[in-house]
N, C-alpha and C positions, 0 to 999 in steps of 0.2 A: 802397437798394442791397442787393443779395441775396448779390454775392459780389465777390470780389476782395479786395484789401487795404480794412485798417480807414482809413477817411476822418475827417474832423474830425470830422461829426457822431459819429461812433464815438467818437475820443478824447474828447470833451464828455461823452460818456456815462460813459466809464471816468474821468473826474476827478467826476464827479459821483457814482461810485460811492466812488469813494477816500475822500471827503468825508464819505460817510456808506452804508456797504456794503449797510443795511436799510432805506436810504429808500422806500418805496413807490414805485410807475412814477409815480402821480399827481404827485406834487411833483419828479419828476426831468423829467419831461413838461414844467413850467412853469416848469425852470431852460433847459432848453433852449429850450421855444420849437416844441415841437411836442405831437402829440398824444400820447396815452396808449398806444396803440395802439401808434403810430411805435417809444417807448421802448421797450416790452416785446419788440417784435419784432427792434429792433437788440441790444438785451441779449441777447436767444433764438441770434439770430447769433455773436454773437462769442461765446457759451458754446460753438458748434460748431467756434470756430477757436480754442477753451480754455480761455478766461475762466474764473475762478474768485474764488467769496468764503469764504473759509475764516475762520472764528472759532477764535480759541483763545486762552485763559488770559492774563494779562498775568505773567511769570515775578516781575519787580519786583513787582504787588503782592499774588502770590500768596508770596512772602517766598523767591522761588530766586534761585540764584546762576548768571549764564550764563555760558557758558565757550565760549572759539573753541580748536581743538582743531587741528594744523597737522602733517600725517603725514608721512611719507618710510617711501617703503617700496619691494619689487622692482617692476618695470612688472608682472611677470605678477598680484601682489597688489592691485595700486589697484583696479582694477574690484570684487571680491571683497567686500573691505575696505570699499570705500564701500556696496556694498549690501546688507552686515551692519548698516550703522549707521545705515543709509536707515530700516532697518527697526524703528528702536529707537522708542519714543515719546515717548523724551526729546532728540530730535535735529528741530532744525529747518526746517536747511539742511544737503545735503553737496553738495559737486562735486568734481570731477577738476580736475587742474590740467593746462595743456599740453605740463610737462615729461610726464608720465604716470607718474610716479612719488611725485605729492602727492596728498594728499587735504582739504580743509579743512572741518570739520563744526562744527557749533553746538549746542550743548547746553546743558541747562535742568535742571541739579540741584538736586531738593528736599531732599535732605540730603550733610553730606560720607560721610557711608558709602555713600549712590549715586556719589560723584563719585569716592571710592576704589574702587568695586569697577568702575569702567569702566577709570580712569586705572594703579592699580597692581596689579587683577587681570586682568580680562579683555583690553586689550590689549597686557599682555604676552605674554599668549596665543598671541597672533597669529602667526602663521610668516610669513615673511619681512618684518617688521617691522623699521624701519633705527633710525628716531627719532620720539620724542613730545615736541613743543613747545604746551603749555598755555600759554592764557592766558584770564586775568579779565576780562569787562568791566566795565570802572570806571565808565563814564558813557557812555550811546550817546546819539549827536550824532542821528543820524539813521535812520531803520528800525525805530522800535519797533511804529509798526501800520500797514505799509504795507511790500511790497518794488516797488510798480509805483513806474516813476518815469520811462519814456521818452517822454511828454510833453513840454512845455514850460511845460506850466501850475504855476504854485505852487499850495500845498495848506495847507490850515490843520492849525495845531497841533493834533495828539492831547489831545483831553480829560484834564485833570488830577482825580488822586483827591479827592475830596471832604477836606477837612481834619480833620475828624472823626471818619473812618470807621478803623475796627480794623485793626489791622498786624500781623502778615500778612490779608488777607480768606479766611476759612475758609468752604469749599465743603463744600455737603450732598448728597446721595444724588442730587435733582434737577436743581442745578447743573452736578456730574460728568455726568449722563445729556444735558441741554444741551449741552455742549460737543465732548461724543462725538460728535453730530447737526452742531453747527455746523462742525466739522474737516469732516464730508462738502459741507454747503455751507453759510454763512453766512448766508444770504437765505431758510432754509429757513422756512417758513409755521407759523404758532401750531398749525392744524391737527396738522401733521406734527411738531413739535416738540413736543407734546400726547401725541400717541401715541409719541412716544419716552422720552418724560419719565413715564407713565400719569400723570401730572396732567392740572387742567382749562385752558383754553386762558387763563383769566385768570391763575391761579395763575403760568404760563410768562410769560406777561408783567410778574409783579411781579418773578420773578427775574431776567428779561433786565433791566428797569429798574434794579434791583439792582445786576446786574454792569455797565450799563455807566452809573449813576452814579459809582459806585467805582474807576471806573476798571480794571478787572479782567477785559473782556473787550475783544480786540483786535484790531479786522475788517481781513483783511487783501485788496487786491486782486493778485490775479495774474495775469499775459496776459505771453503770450512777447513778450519785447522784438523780435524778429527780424522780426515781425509789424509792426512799428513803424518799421522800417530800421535798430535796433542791434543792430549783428554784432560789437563788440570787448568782451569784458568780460572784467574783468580785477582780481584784490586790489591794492592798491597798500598795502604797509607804511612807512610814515613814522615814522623816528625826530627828536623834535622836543623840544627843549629845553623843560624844565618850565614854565621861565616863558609859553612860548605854546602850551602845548598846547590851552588853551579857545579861544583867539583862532583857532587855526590847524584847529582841530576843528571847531568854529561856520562859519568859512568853507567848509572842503571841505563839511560839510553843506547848506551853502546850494547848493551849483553843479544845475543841474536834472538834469545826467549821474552822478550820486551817488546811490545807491541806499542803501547804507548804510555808515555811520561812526561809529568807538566806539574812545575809550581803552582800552587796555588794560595789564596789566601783563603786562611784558618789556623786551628792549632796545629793538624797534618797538614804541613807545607807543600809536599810531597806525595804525586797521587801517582801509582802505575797500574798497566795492565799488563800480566805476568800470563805466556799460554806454555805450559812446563806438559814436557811428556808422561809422566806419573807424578803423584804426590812427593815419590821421592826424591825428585828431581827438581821441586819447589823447593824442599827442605835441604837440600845442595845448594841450592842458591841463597838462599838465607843463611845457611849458619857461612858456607866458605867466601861465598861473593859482597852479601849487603854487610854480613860481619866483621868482613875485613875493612871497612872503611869507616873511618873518624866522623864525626858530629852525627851518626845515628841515635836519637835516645829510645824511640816507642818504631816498634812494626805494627801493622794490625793488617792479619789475613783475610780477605772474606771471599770466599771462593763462589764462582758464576753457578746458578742454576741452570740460567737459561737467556739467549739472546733475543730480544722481541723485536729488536730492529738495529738493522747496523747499515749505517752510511743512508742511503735512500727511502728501502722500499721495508717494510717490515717484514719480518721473519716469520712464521708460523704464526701470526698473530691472535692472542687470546681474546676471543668474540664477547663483546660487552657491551650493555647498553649507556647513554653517555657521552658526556664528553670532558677535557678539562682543558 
């Protein structure tokens, strides 16, 4: 298939990517059931309808602290404001929210004097800025190397750091140079990663071995949900009685429409990102799945506008003068 919407054998390919984002075509070839050829050419496709494998650092055990960051501010600011932060390279994810007057970003601070000169210098900065509500992730359920998830396929758990391995894992001049390369694509070639690194092509694969025994490097796959048939995505904040925040965390992580889920501190304990096939199909999940479980007291919906950067590289990004 050359063109149209992505088919099963597509999504086979994108869960077998999720599985392992630098598998060779060879062995992806023989998880599916075709040829070598077949794989590389549907992979070559859906790069042209977006697909992306982005590598980046793992913040836990590079020894950061990540922080969900939840704005109010005038409508004429949100746009602005989100592609000031698009542009940070300590920001993950930002979107718009559909009031248009929210912003929600994610950030990855390596120390509290980076996490103060964003939080109590630079966006107070900001002109027409309403409110800043920070929060800590305490423990994420769900989304630490992976944001695809509009499948239906389960996915196996993220590789655990080695037991032994040094806390925080301290990156060298190569590493850094690695990962610079793998933000642009994750699947990039010994070759090219060679001459990015000016190391030799073996050298690059003791360090990728490296980082991803240690758990420290975190291939992520991306492909527009919308591509998929899910058009509702939406934060859903959960305030949940201490005693079942694990119970209640581990379940919403589990649901296949849950992209990502993490305690946090605040009054919403409880932060998710829901990508649901219709509106209807939110409000399925809500009243049969989040309703059915003990120590829920408050939901709060706020559905996406618009994505201005996710993982890497920004998204459409809205042209602004500035910075923050």
């Amino acid at each position: 298939m050359d063109s149209g919407s992505p088919d099963d054998l597509d999504q086979r390919l994108l869960h077998a990517l999720q599985l392992d984002g630098r598998a060779p075509f060879s062995r992806i070839a023989r998880t599916l059931g075709v040829s070598e050829h077949t794989a590389a050419r549907r992979y070559r496709r859906l790069r042209g309808l977006g697909l992306r494998i982005v590598g980046r650092p793992s913040p836990v055990r590079l020894g950061h602290t990540r922080w969900l960051l939840r704005l109010r501010c005038a409508p004429t600011a949100a746009g602005p404001l989100a592609a000031s932060l698009a542009r940070r390279p300590d920001t993950s994810w930002v979107t718009l929210a559909a009031s248009g007057t929210e912003v929600y970003c994610a950030i990855d601070a390596r120390t509290a004097d980076e996490r103060n000169a964003l939080l109590l210098t630079a966006l107070p900065r900001t002109p027409n800025l309403m409110s800043v509500s920070a929060h800590c992730m305490l423990q994420i359920f769900k989304g630490a190397s992976s944001t695809w998830h509009a499948t239906r396929f389960r996915t196996a758990a993220p590789a655990t750091a080695s037991p032994d391995s040094d806390f925080p894992l301290r990156l060298d001049v190569t590493d850094q140079a690695l990962f610079a390369e793998l933000a642009r694509d994750g699947r990039a070639t010994l070759p090219v990663l060679s001459k990015a690194a000016a190391r030799s092509p073996s050298s690059i694969q003791r360090h990728l071995d490296r980082l991803r025994h240690h758990g420290a490097l975190n291939l992520f796959v991306d492909f527009e949900p919308q591509l998929l048939g899910h058009h509702m995505s939406t934060q859903l904040w959960l305030t949940v009685a201490p005693a079942h925040l694990r119970s209640v965390g581990e379940t919403v992580a589990a649901h296949p429409d849950i992209a990502f889920a993490a305690a946090v501190t605040g009054s919403a304990n409880l932060v998710a990102n829901g990508i649901f096939r219709t509106p209807a199909d939110l409000y399925t999940y809500i009243d049969q799945d989040l309703g059915a479980l003990p120590g829920i007291h408050s939901i709060d919906t706020v559905p996406t506008l618009h994505e201005v950067k996710r993982l890497a590289v920004p998204f459409s990004p809205v042209h602004a003068r500035g910075r923050t």
